[in-house]
C-alpha positions, -999 to +999 in steps of 0.1 A: -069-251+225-040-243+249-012-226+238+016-246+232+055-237+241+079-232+215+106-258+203+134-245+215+167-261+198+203-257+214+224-280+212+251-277+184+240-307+161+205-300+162+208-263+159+227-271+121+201-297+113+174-273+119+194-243+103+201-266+073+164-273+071+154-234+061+186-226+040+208-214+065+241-223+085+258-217+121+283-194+101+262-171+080+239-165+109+270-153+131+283-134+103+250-116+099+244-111+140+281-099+139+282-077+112+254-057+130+265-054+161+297-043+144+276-016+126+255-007+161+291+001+173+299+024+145+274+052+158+288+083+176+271+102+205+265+129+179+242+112+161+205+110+164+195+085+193+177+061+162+213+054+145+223+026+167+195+005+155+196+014+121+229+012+111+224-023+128+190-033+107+211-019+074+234-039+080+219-070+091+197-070+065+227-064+036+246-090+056+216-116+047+211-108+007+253-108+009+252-143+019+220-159+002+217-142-029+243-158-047+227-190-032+196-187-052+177-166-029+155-137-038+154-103-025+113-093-017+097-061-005+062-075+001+041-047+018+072-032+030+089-056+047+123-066+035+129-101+036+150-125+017+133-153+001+144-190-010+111-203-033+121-238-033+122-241+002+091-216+010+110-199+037+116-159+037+144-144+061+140-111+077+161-088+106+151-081+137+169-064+165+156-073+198+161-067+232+178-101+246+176-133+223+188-168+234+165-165+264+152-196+281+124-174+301+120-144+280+114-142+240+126-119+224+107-086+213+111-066+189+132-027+197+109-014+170+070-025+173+058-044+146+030-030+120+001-045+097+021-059+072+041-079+091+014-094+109-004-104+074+031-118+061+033-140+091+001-152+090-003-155+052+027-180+050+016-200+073-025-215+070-023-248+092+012-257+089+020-252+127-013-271+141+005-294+168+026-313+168+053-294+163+078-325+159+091-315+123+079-276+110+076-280+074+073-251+050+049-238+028+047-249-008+063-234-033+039-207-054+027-195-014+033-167+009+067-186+018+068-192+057+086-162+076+118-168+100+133-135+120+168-138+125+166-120+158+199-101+174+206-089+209+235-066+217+243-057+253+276-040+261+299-067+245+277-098+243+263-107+210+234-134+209+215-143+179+184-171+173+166-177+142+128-177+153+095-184+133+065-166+145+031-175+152+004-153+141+000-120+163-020-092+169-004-063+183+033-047+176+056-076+190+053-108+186+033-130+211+047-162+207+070-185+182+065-224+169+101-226+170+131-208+179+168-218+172+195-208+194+226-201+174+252-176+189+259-163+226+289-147+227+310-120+249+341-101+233+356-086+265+377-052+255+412-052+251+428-045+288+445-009+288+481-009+295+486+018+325+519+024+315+541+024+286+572+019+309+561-020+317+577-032+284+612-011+285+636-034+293+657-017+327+694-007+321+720-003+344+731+036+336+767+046+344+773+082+348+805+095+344+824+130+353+835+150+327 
């Protein structure tokens, strides 16, 4: 059976539909994709060349259980993996920082390369639910392996992009393919321009000089 491309969603109405769907909104995905960039940019030149993406997972993943714990959600450590879990729904939420997301012609792989565990989590929550077609992706049923989602975050220099993906079954370390992947935030937070000079903002005064 040919492979078959992923639904890609875009455009603003269907992107909160489809968020809606799995538990999630426009907002808490930004504040999650945000907060870790935010964190990414905390490291120092000092610090070993790992902290970057750590802080950013540490903080990407806290910035999840922040938001959806309180909304029933569940935290879950399943063979290692930290994800966040809603039962009724059958959908768990984990981090992943990847190296561009919100690419028409590339997906997005993971910075670090993905391990057993993972790959039985994907495919555990998933059986036949994503045999085509792909019109509507239900979820799995509650008492399963709920079906995983990767809120996947790109950082390069000041642009911030973030898509919520679900995998298809794979077999090395990154994933080879998604059934679906939701476009959510593309942004680019220019720095602030340096003033050259102070002397632009003082007002200029006649000065009168006198003898003594």
């Amino acid at each position: 059976m040919p492979d078959i491309a992923p639904h890609i969603i875009r455009e603003s109405r269907d992107v909160e539909s489809a968020l809606n769907r799995i538990g999630l909104t426009r907002d808490i995905v930004a504040e999650i994709a945000l907060s870790a960039a935010a964190a990414r940019a905390e490291s120092l030149s000092v610090d070993p060349s790992s902290a970057p993406g750590i802080l950013s997972y540490i903080h990407g993943v806290r910035a999840i259980r922040l938001n959806l714990l309180k909304r029933g959600w569940r935290e879950s450590r399943q063979g290692n993996v930290e994800s966040t879990v809603n039962d009724d729904l059958g959908v768990q939420i984990c981090f992943q920082n990847v190296d561009i997301a919100c690419n028409d012609y590339r997906k997005p792989n993971a910075i670090s390369g993905k391990g057993t565990a993972s790959r039985r989590l994907v495919a555990a929550g998933q059986g036949d639910l994503f045999e085509p077609p792909v019109d509507h992706l239900p979820v799995s049923f509650f008492g399963s392996t709920p079906t995983v989602w990767i809120i996947c975050v790109s950082v390069e220099g000041f642009s911030v992009r973030a898509e919520v993906s679900c995998p298809k079954n794979f077999e090395g370390t990154q994933f080879e393919d998604f059934h679906q992947r939701i476009f959510v935030l593309d942004e680019s937070f220019e720095p602030p321009i340096k003033r050259e000079s102070v002397d632009e903002d003082i007002d200029d005064f006649d000065v009168e000089i006198t003898r003594k």
